[in-house]
Structures are given as C-alpha cells and as structure tokens.
N, C-alpha and C positions, 0 to 999 in steps of 0.2 A: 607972302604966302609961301610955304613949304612945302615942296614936292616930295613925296617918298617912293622910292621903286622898290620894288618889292621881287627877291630871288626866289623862285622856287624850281625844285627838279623835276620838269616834265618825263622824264622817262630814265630807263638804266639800261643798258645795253652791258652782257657779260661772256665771258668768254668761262668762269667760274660761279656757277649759281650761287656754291657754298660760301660766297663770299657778301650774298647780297641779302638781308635781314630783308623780312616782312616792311611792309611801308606805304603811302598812297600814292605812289609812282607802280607805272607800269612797268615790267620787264623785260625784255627780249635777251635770249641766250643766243648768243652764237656759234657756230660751227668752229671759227678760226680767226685770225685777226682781221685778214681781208672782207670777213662777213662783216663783222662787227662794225670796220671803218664803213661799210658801205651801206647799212644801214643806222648808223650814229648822222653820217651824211645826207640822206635822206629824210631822219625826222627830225634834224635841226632846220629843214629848208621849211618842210612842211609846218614844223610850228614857229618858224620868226625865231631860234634859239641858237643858243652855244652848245659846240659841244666841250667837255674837257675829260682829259685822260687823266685818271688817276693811277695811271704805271704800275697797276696790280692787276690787271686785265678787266676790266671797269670803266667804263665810258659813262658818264652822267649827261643831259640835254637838260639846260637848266635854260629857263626863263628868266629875260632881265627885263 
C-alpha cells in the first residue's frame, strides 16, 4: 500500500500585499517583520504546520 501526503498552503502571512495573487489560502498582512514572525508562529502551532520564508517578505504556513 502507498501512502501519499499531500502539501497544501494553509495560510500566507505578508509584509507586501502587492506581492500575493488572489488564491484559496487566507491572508494576513503585517505591520513589520516582528509581526509577521509572530504571527506565522502562532498559525503554524495552531494548524500542526510549517512555516517557510520566501525571502521577499512572504511567509507561507503549509500543511504536510
């Protein structure tokens, strides 16, 4: 039997709206980086998720 896990991005956390296309992840913009890490922190506890930075001010919480 084969297992498949499946990625998906539970949420987008930004510090740049204009960077984040329409999509069916939620959004959150932030005020500044400290906002941003601390709530990226926050909704990777609450959904069991990662978070990862994509170094353009951008935070994704993906589901593994």
């Amino acid at each position: 039997m084969e297992i498949e896990t499946k990625k998906v991005i539970l949420a987008v956390i930004t510090l740049k709206p204009e960077l984040v296309a329409g999509g069916g992840a939620p959004v959150f913009i932030a005020a500044n980086r400290e906002e941003q890490e601390k709530v990226a922190f926050y909704l990777s506890r609450i959904m069991d998720a990662m978070v990862h930075d994509l170094d353009n001010g951008v935070m994704v919480i993906v589901g593994h």
